[in-house]
MARBA-3410 file (N, C-alpha, C, O; in Angstrom, 1 decimal):
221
-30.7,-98.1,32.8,-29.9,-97.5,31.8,-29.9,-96.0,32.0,-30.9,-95.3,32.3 ~ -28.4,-95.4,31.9,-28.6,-93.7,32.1,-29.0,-92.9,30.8,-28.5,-93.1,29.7 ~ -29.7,-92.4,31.1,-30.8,-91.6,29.8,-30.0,-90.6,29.2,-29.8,-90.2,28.0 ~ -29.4,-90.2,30.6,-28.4,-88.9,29.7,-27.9,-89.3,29.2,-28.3,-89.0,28.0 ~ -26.8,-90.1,29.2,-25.8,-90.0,28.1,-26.6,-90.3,26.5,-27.8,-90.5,26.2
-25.3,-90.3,25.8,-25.9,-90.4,24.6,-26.1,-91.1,23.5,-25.0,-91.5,22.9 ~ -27.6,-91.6,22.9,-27.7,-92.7,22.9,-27.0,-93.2,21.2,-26.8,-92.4,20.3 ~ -26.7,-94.6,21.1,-26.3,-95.2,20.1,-27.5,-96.0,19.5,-28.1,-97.0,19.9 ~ -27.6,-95.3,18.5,-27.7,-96.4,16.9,-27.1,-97.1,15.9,-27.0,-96.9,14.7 ~ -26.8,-97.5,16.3,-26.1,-99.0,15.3,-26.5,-98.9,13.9,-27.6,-99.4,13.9
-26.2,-98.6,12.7,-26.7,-98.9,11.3,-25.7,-100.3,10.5,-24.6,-100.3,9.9 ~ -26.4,-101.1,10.7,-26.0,-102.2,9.9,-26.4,-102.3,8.5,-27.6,-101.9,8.3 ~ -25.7,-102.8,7.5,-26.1,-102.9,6.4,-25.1,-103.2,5.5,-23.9,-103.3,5.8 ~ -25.7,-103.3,4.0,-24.9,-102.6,2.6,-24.3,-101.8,2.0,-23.5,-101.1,2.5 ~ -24.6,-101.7,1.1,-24.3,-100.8,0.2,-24.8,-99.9,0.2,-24.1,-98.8,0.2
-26.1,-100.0,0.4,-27.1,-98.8,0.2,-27.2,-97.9,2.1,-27.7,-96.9,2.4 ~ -26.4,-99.1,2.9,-25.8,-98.3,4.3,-25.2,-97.4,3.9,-25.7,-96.3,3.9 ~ -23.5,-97.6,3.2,-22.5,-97.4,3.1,-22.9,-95.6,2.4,-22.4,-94.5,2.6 ~ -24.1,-96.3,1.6,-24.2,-95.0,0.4,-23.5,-94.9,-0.8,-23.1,-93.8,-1.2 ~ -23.5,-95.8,-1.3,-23.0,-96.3,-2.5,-24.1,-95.0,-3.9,-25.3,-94.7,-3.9
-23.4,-94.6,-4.4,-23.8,-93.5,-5.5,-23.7,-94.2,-7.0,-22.9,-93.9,-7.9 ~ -24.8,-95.1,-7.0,-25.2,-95.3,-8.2,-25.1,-94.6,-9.9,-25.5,-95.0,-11.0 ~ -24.6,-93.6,-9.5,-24.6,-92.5,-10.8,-23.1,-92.3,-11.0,-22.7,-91.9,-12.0 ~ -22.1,-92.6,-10.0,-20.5,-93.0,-10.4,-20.2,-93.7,-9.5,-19.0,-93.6,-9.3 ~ -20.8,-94.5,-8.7,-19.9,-95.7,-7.8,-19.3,-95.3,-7.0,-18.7,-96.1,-6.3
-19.2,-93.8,-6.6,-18.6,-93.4,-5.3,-19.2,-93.4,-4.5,-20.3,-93.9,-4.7 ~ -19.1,-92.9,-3.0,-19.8,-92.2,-2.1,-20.8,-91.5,-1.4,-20.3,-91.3,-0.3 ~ -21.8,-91.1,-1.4,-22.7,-90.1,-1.0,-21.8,-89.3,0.0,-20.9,-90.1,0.5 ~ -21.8,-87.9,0.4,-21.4,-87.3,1.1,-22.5,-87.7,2.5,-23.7,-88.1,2.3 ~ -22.1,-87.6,3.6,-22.4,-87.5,4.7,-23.8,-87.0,4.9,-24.5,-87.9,5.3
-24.4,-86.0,4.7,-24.9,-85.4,4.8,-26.1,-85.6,4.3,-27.1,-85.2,4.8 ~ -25.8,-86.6,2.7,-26.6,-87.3,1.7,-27.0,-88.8,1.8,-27.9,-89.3,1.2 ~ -26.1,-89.3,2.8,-26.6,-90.9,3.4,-27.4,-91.0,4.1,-27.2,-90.4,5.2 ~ -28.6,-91.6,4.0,-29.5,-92.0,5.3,-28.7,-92.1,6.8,-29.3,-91.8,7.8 ~ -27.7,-92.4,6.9,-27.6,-92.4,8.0,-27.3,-90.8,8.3,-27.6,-90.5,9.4
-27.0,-90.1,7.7,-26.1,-88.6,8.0,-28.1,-87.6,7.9,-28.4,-86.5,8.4 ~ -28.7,-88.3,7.4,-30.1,-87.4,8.1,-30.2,-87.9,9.1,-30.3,-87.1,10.1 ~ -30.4,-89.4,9.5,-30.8,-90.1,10.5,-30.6,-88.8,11.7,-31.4,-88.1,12.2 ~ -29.1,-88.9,11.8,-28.1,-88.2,12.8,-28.9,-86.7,13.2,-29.1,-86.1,14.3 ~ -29.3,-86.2,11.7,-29.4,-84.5,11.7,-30.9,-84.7,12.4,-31.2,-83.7,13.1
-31.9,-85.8,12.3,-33.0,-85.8,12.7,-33.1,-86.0,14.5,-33.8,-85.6,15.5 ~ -32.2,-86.7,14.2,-32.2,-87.5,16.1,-31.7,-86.4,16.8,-32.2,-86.0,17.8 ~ -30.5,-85.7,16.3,-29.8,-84.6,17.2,-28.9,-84.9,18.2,-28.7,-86.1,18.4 ~ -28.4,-84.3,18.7,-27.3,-84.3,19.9,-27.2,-85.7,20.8,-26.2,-86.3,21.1 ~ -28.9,-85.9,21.1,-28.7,-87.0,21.9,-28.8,-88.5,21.6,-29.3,-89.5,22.2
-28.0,-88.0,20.3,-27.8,-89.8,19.8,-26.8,-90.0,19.2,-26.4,-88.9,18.9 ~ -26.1,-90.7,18.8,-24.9,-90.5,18.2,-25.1,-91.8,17.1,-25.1,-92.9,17.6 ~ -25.2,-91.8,15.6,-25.4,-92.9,14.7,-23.9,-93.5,14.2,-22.9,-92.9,13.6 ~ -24.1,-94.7,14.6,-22.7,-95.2,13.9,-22.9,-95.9,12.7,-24.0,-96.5,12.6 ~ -22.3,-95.8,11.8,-22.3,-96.2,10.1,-21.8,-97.5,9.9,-20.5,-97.5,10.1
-22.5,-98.7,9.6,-21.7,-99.8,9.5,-22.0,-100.2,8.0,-22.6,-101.3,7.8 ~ -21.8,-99.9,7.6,-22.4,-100.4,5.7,-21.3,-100.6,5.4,-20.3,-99.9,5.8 ~ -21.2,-101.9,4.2,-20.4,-102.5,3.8,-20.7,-103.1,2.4,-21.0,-104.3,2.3 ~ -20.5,-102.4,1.5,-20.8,-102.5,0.3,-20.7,-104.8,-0.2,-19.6,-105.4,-0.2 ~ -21.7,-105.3,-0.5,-21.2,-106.3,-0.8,-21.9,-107.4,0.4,-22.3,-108.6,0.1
-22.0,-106.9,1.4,-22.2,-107.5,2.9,-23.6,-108.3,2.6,-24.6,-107.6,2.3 ~ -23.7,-109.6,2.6,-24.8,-110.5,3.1,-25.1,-110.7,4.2,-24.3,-110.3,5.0 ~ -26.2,-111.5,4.8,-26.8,-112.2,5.7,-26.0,-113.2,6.5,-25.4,-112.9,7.5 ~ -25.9,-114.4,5.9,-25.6,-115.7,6.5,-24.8,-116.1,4.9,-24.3,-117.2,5.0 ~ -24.6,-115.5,3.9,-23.9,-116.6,2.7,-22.6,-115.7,2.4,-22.5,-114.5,2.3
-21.7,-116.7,2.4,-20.3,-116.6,2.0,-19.9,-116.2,0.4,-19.7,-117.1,-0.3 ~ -19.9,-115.1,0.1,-19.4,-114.5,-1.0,-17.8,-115.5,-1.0,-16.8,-115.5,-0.2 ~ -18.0,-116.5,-2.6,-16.9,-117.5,-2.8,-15.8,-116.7,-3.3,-14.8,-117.3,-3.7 ~ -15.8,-115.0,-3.4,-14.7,-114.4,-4.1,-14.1,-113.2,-2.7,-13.0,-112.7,-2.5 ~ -15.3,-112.9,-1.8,-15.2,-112.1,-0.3,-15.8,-112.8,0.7,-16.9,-112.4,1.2
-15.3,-113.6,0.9,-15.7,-114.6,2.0,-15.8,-113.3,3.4,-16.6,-113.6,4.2 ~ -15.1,-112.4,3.5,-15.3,-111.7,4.5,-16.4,-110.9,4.8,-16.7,-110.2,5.7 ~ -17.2,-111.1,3.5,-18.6,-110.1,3.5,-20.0,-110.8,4.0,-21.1,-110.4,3.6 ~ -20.0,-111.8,5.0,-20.9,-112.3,5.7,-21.5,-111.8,7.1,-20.9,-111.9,8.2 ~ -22.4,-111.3,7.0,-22.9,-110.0,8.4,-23.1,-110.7,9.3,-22.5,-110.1,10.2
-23.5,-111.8,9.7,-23.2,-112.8,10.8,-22.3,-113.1,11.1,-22.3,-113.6,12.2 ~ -21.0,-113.0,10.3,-19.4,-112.9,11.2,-19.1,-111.9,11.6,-18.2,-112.1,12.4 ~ -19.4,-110.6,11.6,-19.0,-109.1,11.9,-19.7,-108.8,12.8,-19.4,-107.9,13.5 ~ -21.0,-109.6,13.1,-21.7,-108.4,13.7,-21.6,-108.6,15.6,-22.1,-107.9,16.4 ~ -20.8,-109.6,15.7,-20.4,-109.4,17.3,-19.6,-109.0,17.8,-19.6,-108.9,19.0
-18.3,-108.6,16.9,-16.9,-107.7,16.9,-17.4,-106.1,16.6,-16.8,-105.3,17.2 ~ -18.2,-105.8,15.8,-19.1,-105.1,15.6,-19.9,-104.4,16.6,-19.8,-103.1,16.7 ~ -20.7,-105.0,17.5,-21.2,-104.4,18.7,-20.4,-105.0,19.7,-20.9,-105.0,20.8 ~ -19.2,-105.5,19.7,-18.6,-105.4,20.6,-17.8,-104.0,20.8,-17.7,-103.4,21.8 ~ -17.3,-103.7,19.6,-16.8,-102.4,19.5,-17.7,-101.3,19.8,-17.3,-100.3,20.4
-18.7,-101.5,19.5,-19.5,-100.1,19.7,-20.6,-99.9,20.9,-21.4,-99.0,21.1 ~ -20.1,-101.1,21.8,-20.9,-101.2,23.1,-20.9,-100.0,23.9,-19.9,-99.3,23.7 ~ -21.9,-99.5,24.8,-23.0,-100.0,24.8,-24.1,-99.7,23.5,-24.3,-98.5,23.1 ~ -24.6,-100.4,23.0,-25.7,-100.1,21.9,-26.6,-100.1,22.4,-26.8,-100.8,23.4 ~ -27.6,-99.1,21.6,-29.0,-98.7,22.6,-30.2,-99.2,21.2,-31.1,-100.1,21.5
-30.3,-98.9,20.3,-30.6,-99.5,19.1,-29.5,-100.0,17.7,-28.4,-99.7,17.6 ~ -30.3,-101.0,16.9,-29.8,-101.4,16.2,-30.7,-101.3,14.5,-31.8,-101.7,14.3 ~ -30.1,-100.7,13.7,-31.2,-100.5,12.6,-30.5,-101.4,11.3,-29.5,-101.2,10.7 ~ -31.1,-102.2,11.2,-30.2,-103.7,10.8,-31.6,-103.6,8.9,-32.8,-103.6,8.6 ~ -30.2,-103.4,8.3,-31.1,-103.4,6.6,-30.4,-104.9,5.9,-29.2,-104.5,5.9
-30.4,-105.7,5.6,-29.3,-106.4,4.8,-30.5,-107.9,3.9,-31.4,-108.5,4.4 ~ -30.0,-107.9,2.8,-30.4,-109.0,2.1,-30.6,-109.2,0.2,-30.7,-110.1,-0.5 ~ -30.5,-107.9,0.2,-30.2,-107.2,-1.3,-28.9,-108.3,-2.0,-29.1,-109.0,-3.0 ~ -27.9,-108.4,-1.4,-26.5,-109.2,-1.9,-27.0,-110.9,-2.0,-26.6,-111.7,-2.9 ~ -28.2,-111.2,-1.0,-28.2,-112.5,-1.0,-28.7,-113.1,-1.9,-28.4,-114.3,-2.0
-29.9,-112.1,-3.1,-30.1,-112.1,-4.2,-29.2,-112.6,-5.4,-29.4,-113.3,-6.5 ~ -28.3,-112.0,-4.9,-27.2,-113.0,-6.0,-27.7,-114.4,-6.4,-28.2,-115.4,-5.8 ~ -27.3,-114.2,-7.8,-27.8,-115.9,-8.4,-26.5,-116.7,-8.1,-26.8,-117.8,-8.6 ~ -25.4,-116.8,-7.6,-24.5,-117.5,-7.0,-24.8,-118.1,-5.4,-24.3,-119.1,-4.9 ~ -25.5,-117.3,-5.0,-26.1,-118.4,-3.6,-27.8,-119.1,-3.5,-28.3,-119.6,-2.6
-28.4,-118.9,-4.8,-29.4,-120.0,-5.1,-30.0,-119.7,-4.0,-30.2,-120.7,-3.4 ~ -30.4,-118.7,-3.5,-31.2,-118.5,-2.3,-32.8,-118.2,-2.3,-33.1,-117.6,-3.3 ~ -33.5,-118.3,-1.9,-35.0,-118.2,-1.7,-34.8,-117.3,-1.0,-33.7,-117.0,-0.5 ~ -36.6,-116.2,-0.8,-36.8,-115.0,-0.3,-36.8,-115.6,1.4,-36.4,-115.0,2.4 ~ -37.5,-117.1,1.4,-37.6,-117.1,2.9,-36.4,-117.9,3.7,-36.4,-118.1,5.0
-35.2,-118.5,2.6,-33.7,-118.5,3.6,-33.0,-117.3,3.6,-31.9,-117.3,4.2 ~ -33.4,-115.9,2.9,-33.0,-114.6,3.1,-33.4,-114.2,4.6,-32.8,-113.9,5.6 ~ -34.8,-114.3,4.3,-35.6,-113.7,5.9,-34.8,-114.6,6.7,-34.2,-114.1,7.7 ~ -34.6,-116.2,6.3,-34.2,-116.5,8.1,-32.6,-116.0,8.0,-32.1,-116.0,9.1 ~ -31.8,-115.8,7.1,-30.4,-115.6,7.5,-30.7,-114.3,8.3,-29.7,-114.2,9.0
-31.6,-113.3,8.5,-31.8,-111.9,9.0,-32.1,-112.2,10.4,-31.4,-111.9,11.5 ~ -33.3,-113.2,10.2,-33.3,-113.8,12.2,-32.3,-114.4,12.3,-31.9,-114.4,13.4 ~ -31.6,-115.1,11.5,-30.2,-115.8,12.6,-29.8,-114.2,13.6,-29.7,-114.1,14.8 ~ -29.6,-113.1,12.3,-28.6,-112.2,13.2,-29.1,-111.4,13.9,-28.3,-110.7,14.6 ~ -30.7,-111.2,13.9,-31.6,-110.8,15.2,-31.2,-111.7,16.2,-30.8,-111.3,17.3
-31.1,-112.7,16.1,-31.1,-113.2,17.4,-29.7,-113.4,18.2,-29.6,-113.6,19.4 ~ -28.7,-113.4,17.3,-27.5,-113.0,17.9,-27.3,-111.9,18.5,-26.6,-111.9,19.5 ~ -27.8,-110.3,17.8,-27.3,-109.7,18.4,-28.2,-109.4,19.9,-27.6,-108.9,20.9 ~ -29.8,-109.6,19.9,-29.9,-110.1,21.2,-29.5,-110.9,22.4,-29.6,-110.5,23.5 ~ -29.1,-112.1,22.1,-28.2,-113.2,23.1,-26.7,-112.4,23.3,-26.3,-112.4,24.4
-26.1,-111.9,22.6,-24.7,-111.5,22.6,-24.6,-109.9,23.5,-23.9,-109.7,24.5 ~ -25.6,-108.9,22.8,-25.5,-107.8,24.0,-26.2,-108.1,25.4,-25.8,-107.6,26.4 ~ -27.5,-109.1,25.4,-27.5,-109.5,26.7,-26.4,-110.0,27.7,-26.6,-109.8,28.9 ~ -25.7,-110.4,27.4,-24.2,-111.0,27.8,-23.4,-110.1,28.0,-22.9,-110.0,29.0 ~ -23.0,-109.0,26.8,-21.7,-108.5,27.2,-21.9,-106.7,27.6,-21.0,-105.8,27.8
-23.8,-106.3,27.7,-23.8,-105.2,27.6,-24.8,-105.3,28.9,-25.1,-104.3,29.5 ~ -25.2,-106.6,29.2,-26.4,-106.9,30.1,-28.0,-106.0,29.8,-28.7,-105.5,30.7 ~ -28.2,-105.8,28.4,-29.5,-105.3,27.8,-29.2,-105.8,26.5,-28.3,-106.3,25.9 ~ -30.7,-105.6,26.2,-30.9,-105.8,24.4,-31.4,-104.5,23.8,-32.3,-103.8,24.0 ~ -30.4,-104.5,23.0,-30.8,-102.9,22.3,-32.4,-103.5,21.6,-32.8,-104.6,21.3
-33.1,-101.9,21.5,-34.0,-102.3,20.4,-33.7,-102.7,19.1,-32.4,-102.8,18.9 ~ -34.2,-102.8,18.5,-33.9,-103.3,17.1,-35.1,-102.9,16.0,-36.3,-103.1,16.4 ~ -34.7,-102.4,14.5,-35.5,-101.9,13.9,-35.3,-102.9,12.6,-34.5,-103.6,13.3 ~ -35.4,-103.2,12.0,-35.7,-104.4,11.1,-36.2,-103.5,9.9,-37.2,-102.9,9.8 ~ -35.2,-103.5,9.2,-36.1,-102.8,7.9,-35.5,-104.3,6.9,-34.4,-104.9,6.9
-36.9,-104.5,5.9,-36.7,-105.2,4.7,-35.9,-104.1,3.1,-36.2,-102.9,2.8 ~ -35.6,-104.5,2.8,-34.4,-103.9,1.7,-35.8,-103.7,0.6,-36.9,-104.3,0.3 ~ -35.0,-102.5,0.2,-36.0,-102.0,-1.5,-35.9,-103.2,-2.5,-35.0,-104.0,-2.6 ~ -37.2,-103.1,-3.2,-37.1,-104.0,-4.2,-35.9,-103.7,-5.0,-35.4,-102.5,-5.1 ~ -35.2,-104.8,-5.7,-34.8,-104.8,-7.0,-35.1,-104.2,-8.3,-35.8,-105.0,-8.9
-34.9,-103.0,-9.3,-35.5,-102.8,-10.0,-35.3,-103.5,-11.6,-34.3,-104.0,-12.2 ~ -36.7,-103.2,-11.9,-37.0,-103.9,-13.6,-35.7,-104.1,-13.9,-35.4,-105.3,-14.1 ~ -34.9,-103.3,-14.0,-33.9,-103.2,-15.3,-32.4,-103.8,-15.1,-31.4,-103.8,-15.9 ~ -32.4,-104.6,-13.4,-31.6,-104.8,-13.4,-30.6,-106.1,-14.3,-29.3,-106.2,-14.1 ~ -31.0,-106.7,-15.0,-30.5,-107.3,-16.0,-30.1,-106.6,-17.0,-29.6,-107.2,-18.0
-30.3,-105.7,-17.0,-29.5,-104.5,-18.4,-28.6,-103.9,-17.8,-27.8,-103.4,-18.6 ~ -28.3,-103.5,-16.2,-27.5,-102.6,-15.9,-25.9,-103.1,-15.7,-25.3,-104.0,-16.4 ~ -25.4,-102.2,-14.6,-24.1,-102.9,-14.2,-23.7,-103.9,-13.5,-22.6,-104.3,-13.5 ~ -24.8,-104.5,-12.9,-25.2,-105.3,-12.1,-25.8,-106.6,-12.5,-26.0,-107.4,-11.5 ~ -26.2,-107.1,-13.9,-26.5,-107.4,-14.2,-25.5,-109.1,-14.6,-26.2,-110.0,-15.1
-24.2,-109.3,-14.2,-23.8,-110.3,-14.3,-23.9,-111.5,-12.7,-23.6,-112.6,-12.5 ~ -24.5,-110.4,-11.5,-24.7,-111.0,-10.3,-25.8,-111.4,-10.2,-26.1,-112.5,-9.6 ~ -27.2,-110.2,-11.0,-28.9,-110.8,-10.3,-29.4,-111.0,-11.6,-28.7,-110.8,-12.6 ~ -30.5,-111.4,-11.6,-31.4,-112.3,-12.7,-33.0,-111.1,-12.5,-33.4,-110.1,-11.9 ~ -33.5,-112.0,-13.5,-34.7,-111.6,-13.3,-35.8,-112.5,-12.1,-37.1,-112.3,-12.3
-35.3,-113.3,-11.1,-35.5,-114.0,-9.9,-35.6,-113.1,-8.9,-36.5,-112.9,-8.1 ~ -34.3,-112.4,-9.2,-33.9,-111.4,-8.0,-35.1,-110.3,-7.9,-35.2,-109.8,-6.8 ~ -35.7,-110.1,-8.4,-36.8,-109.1,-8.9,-37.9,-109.3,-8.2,-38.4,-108.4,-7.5 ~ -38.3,-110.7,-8.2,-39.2,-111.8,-7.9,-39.5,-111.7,-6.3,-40.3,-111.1,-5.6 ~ -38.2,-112.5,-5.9,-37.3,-112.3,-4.5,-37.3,-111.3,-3.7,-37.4,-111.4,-2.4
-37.3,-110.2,-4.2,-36.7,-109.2,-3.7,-38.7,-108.3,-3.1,-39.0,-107.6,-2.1 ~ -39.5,-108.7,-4.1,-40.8,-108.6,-4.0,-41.8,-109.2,-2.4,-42.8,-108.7,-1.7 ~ -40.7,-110.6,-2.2,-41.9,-111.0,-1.3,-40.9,-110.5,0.4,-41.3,-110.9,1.5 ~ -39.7,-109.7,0.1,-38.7,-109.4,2.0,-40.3,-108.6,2.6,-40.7,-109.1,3.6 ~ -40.9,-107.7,2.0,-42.0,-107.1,3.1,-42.3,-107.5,4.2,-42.0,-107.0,5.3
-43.0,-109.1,3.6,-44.3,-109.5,4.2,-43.2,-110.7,5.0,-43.7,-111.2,6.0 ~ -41.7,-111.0,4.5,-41.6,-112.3,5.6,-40.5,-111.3,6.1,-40.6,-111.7,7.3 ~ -39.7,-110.5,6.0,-39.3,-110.0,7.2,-40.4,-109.2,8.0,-39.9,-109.4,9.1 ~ -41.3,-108.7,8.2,-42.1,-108.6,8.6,-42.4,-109.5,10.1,-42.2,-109.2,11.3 ~ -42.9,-110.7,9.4,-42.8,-111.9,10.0,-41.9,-112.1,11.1,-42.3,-112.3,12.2
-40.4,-112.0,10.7,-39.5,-111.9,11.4,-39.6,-111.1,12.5,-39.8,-111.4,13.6 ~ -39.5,-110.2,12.1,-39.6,-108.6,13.2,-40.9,-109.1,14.1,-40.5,-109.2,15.3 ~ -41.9,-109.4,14.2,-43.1,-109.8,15.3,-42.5,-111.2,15.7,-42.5,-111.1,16.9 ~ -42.0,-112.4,15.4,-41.2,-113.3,16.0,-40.2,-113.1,17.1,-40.0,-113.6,18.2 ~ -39.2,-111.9,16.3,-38.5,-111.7,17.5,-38.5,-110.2,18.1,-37.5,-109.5,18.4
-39.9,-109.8,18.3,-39.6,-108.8,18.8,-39.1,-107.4,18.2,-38.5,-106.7,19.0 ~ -39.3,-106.9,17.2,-38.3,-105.8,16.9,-39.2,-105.1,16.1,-40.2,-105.7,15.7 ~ -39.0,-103.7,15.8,-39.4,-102.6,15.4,-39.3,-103.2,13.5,-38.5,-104.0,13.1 ~ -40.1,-102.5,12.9,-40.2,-103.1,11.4,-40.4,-102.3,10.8,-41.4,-101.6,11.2 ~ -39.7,-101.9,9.4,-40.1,-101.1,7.9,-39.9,-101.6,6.4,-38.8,-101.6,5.9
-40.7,-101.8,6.0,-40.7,-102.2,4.8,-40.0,-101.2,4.0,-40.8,-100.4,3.4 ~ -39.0,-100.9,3.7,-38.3,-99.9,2.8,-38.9,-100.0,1.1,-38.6,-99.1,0.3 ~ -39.6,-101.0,0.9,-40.2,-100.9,-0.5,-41.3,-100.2,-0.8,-41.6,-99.8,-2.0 ~ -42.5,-99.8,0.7,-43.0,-98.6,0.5,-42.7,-97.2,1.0,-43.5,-96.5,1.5 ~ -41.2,-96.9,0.7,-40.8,-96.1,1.1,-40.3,-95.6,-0.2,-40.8,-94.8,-1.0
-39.1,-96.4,-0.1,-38.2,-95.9,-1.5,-38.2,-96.7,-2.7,-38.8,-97.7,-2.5 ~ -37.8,-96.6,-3.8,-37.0,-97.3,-4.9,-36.5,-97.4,-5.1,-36.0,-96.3,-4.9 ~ -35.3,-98.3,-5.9,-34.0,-98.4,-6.2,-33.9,-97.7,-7.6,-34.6,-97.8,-8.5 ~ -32.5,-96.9,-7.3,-32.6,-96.0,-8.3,-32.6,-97.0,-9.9,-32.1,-98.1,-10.0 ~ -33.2,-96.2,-10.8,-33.7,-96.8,-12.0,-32.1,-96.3,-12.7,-32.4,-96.2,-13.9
-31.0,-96.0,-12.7,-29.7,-96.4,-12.8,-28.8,-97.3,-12.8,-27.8,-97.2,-13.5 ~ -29.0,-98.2,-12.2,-28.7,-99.5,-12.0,-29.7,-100.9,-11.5,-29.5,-102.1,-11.7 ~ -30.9,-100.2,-10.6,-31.7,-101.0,-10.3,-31.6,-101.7,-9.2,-32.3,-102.7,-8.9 ~ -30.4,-101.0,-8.1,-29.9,-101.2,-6.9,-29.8,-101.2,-5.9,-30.0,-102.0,-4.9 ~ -29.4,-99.5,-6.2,-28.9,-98.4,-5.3,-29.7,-97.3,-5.2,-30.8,-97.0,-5.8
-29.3,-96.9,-4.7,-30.7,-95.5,-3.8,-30.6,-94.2,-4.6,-29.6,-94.3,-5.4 ~ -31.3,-93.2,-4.7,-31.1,-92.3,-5.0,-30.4,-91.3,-4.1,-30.3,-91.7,-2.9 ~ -29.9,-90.2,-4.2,-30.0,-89.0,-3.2,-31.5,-89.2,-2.6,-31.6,-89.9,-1.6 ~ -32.3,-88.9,-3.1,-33.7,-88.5,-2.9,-34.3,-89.7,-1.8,-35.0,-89.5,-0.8 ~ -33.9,-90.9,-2.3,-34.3,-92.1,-1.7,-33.7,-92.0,-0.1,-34.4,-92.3,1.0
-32.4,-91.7,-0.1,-31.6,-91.4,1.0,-32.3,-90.9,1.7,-32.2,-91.3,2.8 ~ -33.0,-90.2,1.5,-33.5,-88.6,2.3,-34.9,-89.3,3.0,-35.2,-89.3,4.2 ~ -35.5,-89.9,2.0,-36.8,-90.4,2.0,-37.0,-91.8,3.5,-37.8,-92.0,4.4 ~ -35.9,-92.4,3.0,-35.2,-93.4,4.3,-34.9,-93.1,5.4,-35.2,-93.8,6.4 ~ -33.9,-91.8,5.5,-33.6,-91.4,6.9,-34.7,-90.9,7.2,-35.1,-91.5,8.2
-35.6,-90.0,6.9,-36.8,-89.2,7.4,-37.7,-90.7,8.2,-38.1,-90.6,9.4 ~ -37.8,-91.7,7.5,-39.1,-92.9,7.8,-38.6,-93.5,9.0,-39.3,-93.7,10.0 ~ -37.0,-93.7,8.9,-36.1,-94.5,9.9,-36.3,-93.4,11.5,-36.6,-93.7,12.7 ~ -36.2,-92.5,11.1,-36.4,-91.4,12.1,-37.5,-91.0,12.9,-37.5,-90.3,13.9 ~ -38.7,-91.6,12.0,-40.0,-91.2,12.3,-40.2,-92.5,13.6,-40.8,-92.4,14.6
-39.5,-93.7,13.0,-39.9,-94.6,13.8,-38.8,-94.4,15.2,-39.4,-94.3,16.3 ~ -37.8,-94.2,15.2,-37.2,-94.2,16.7,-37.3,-93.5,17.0,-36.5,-93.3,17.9 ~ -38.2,-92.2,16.7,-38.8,-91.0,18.1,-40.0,-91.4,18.1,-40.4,-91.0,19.1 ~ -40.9,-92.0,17.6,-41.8,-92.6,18.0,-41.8,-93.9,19.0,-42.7,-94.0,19.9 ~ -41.2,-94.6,18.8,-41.3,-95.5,19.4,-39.6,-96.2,20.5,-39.5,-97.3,21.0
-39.2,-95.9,20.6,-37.4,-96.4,21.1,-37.6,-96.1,22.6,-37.0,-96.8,23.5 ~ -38.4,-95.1,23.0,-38.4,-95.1,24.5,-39.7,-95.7,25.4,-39.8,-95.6,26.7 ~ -40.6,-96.2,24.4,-41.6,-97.0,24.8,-41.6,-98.8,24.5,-42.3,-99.7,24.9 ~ -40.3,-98.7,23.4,-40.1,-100.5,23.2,-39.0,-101.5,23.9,-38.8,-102.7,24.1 ~ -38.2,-100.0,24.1,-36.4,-101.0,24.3,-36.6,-101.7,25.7,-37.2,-101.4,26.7
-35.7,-102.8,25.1,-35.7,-103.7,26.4,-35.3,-103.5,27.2,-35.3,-104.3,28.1
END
């Protein structure tokens, strides 16, 4: 692989990718998304691409956005953004939903289904496997049955959302991949019980950053 050029990070995710602003439903500015510190932290010789998609699950078919399943995108996805050199894959918050009846540990495996795709798939079309960073999504907070949010998750989701640590975790030493528990990192802003804070943002990109200059040129495949 040539060193010079410059390397790609892949950010896969949600909402809280996208940067969803829990205090009016818009946007975070650039600069205020974990991914837009990621970028300011890594510098010149990386270039972060933003894939957040407000809504976006694992492996389950949203019966009203059938198109928000991360296991269908995510090979058109790095196909588009080939060569990828890492992949910083957040997603499972949506799967919470009380309309896919899901457990914490068919959440973790819908996450390795798409570890393991996007390893088999860039082996094939990029002839490498990017590293991969595996972060488990922030808890759910208390209040989310009071907020706006409150007609999609339960007080399960809470529950659920408590044990991603310890089995994505799991996941990440199964297959290989770099791992963060984003629940001792950040919290979901106590606004809706969700979504990130500004602050949280900041808090995330700094931890995400700590780990790929620490470790990305001593793990990648």
């Amino acid at each position: 692989m040539d060193e010079k050029r410059t390397l790609s990070v892949l950010c896969y995710g949600d909402s809280n990718t996208y940067g969803y602003n829990p205090e009016n439903g818009m946007r975070y500015p650039k600069n205020v998304r974990w991914t837009g510190i990621l970028q300011e932290l890594l510098g010149e010789e990386y270039e972060v691409l933003e894939e957040g998609c407000n809504g976006r699950t694992t492996v389950f078919e949203d019966p009203l956005e059938g198109w928000k399943k991360g296991i269908d995108y995510i090979k058109p996805c790095l196909n588009t953004h080939k060569p990828v050199d890492i992949v910083v894959m957040m997603l499972g918050s949506n799967d919470l939903k009380k309309t896919f009846h899901a457990s914490a540990q068919e959440i973790a495996d819908g996450a390795k289904q798409i570890v393991l795709v996007i390893k088999e798939f860039c082996k094939e079309k990029q002839g490498f496997v990017p590293q991969i960073l595996l972060v488990a999504p922030p808890v759910i907070g208390n209040d989310i049955c009071e907020g706006n949010f409150r007609c999609s998750f339960d007080e399960t989701s809470i529950t659920r959302s408590n044990e991603f640590g310890i089995l994505y975790e799991k996941v990440a030493k199964e297959c290989g991949c770099l791992f963060l528990n984003a629940g001792t990192v950040v919290e979901s802003s106590p606004v809706d019980s969700l979504h990130l804070s500004a602050k949280a943002h900041e808090k995330l990109g700094n931890a995400i950053g700590k780990i790929i200059n620490s470790n990305f040129f001593e793990k990648r495949c």
